[in-house]
C-alpha angles and dihedrals in degrees: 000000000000125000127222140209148172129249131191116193131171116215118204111184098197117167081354098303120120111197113190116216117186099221088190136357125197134182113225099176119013105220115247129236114254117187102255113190104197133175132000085288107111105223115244123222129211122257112268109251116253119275110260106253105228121234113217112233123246122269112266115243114248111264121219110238108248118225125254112273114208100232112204120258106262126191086197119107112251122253125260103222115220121278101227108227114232120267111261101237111243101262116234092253104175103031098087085034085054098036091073089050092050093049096048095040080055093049089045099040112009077251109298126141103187097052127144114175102170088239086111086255115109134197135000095313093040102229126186114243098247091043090057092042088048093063098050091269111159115214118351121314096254089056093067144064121282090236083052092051082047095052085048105041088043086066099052087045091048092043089039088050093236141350101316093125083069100044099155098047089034090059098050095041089048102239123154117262 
């Protein structure tokens, strides 16, 4: 599904030229992450964790029996005690959000993060260095971690208003521009 969001951008023509600021930029939907199946490449898929290995729990300790107390007669009715509601299980919440980053990172750089190719693009998103640098990057993108080119590339998508800093990869992944 396609995201949307809102832009607000302010255009000043002086001596004929028109120059185009975004003012704000919000996103209203975030787009979701479809399975795309593109080209004659099978995708590969990561390794399965390993299975937890279960630790038995210790032996309890033996309880003295308590004797019998005499409770008091009560014409009261007796008190229901609280169902505990199940615990809600933690939802995946950044699995869907990362799996577009990992499928255009694969499209832009076969995956890999730490990619430098000398073509003045870095990392698995191949930015350009002044890009990087324009959005408060240190070093170069391929120095640093893939959660730091996400966080990155997540505000010029968010200031560009989609993936249009990708517009090869977004277009055949299907992401909006």
């Amino acid at each position: 599904m396609d995201g949307r969001g809102e832009r607000i951008v302010e255009t000043t023509t002086i001596g004929g030229v028109t120059l185009t600021e975004i003012r704000s930029s919000t996103v209203l939907l975030y787009p979701v992450a479809e399975v795309v199946v593109v080209g004659a490449r099978r995708p590969t898929r990561p390794d399965p964790a390993p299975e937890p290995v279960p630790v038995p729990a210790p032996a309890p300790e033996p309880v003295a029996e308590p004797e019998p107390v005499a409770e008091p007669e009560s014409e009261s009715e007796p008190v229901a005690e609280p169902e505990s509601e199940p615990a809600e299980p933690e939802p995946a919440a950044s699995s869907a959000y990362e799996a577009v980053w990992d499928q255009l990172a694969e499209c832009e750089s076969g995956g890999d993060w730490s990619i430098n190719t000398g073509n003045g693009y870095y990392g698995g998103l191949q930015f350009a260095a002044e890009t990087w640098s324009g959005l408060g990057g240190a070093g170069l993108p391929h120095e640093n971690s893939k959660d730091e080119q996400i966080r990155l590339a997540t505000i010029l998508r968010d200031q560009s208003g989609g993936y249009g800093a990708w517009p090869s990869c977004a277009a055949q992944l299907g992401l909006p521009t």
